[in-house]
C-alpha positions in Angstrom: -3.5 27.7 -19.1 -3.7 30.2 -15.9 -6.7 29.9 -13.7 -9.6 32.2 -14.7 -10.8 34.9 -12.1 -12.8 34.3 -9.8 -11.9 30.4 -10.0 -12.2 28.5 -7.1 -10.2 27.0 -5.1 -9.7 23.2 -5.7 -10.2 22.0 -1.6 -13.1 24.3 -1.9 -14.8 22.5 -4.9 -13.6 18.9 -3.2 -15.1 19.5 -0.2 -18.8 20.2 -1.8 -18.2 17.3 -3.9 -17.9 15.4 -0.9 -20.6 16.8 1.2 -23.1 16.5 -1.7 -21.9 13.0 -2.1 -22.4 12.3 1.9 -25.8 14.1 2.4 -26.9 11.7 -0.2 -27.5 14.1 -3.2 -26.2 12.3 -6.1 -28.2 8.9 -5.4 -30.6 9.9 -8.1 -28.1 11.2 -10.1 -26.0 7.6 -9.9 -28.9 5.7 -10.5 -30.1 7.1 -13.9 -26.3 7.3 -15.0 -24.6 4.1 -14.0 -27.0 1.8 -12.2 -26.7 -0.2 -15.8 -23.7 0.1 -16.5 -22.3 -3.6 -16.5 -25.7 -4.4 -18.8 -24.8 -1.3 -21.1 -21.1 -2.4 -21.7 -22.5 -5.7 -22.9 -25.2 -4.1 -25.1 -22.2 -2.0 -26.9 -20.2 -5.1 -27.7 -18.7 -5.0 -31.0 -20.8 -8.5 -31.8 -23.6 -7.5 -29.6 -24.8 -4.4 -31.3 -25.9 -6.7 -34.0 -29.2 -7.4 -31.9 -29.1 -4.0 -29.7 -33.4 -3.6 -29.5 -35.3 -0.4 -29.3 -35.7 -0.9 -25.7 -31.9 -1.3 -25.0 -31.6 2.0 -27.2 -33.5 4.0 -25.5 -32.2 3.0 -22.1 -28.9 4.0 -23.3 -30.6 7.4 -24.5 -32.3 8.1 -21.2 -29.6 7.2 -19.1 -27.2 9.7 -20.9 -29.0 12.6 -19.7 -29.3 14.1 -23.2 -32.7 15.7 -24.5 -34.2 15.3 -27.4 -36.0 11.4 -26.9 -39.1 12.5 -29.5 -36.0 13.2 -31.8 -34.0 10.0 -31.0 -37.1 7.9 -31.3 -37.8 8.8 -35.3 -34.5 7.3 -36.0 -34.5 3.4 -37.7 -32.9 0.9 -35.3 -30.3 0.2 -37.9 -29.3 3.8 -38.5 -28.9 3.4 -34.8 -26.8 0.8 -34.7 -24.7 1.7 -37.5 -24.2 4.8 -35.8 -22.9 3.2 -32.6 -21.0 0.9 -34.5 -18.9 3.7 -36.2 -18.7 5.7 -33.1 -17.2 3.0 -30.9 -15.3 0.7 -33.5 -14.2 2.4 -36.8 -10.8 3.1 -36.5 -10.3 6.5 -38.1 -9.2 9.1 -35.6 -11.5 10.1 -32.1 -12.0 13.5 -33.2 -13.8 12.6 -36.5 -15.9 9.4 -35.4 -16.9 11.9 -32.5 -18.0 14.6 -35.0 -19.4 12.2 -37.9 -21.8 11.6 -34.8 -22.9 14.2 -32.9 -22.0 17.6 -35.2 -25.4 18.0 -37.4 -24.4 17.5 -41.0 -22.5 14.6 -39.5 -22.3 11.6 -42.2 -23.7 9.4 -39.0 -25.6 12.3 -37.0 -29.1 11.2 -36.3 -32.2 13.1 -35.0 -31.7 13.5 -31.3 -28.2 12.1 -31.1 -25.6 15.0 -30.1 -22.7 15.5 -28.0 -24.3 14.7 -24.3 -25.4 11.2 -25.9 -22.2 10.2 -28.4 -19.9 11.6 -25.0 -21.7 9.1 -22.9 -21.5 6.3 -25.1 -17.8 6.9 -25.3 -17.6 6.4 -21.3 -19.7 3.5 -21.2 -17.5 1.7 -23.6 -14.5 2.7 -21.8 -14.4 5.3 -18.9 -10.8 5.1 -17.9 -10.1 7.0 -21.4 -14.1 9.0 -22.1 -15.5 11.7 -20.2 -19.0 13.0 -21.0 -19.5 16.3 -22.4 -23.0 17.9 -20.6 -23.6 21.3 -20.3 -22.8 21.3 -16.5 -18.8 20.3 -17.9 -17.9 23.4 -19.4 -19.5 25.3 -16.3 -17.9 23.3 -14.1 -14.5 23.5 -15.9 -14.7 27.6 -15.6 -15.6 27.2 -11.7 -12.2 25.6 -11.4 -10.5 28.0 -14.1 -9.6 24.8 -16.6 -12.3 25.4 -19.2 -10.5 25.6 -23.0 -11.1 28.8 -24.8 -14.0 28.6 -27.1 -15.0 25.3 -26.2 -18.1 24.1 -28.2 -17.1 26.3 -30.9 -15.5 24.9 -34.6 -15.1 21.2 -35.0 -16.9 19.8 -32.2 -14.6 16.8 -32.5 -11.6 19.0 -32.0 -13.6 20.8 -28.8 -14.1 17.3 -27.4 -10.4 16.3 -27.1 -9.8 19.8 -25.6 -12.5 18.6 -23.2 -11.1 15.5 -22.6 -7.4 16.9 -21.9 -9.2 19.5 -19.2 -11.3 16.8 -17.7 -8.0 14.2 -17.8 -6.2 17.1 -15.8 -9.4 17.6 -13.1 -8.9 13.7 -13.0 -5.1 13.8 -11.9 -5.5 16.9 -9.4 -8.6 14.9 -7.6 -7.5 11.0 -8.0 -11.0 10.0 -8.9 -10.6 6.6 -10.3 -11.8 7.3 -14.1 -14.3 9.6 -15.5 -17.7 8.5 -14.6 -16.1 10.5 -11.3 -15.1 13.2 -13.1 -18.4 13.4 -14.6 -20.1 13.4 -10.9 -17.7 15.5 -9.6 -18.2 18.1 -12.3 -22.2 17.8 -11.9 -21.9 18.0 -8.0 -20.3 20.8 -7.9 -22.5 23.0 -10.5 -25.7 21.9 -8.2 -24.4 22.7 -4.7 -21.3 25.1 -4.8 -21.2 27.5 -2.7 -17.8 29.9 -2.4 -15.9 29.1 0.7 -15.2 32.4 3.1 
């Protein structure tokens, strides 16, 4: 796909990445997200969902970024975990455990549960293959002229492998080491970019 005008300019993005990282600017933004992370992955075991508690739930919830908590928190614990279970383990295709999930009408959509939080669970359980779909991604991915064409419309589990195969090539041209970086990177520079003169 050709870059979008007005795109910018790849050192340009990288070096606000980097100066937002330096000045510390992303400390909060690291802690909420990943400061877990080790704990989540356990949590999101195949065997360990079994016992995943309200608490551990709504950890998971918060530290996704998505809104909608009142939503998330009418849901049954069991609904929950069947959810999760389906999303991370079934073993029908990405695009239709990812839209069974977080598309409303879903057959395991629940209150509160869209693409920010099914995206993020995706990472956790394995970021060298799941990035995380916020609404900073997409703005992100036009800044840098790699954002698919009608992305968020149709099946949304269709749009997130389109996402994933812009956010795989943002990856490649940076070398950030799996997609919890590609996630920050896309975040930091929505917040602090500034066009280079």
């Amino acid at each position: 796909m050709a870059a979008e005008s007005g795109a910018a300019k790849p050192l340009g993005l990288w070096e606000t990445y980097r100066e937002t990282a330096n000045r510390g600017y992303l400390a909060q933004y690291r802690r909420q997200r990943w400061s877990r992370f080790a704990e989540c992955r356990i949590w999101l075991g195949q065997e360990a969902l079994a016992g995943l508690s309200w608490d551990q739930g709504l950890t998971l919830f918060r530290s996704s970024g998505a809104s909608g908590i009142k939503e998330f928190r009418s849901n049954q614990l069991e609904e929950v975990r069947d959810a999760l279970d389906f999303l991370l383990y079934d073993t029908i295709t990405l695009e239709v455990r990812f839209a069974e999930c977080a598309a409303s009408g879903g057959s395991y959509h629940l209150p509160g549960m869209g693409k920010e939080f099914v995206s993020y669970l995706l990472c956790l359980r394995d970021p060298s293959l799941f990035g995380i779909w916020q609404t900073y991604v997409p703005r992100a991915l036009r800044l840098m002229g790699k954002c698919p064409p009608n992305l968020g419309k149709g099946h949304l589990g269709l749009g997130y492998l389109d996402l994933l195969d812009a956010l795989q090539r943002v990856r490649q041209e940076t070398g950030l080491a799996d997609f919890r970086g590609v996630d920050e990177y896309c975040f930091a520079v929505t917040r602090r970019y500034k066009p280079l003169l």
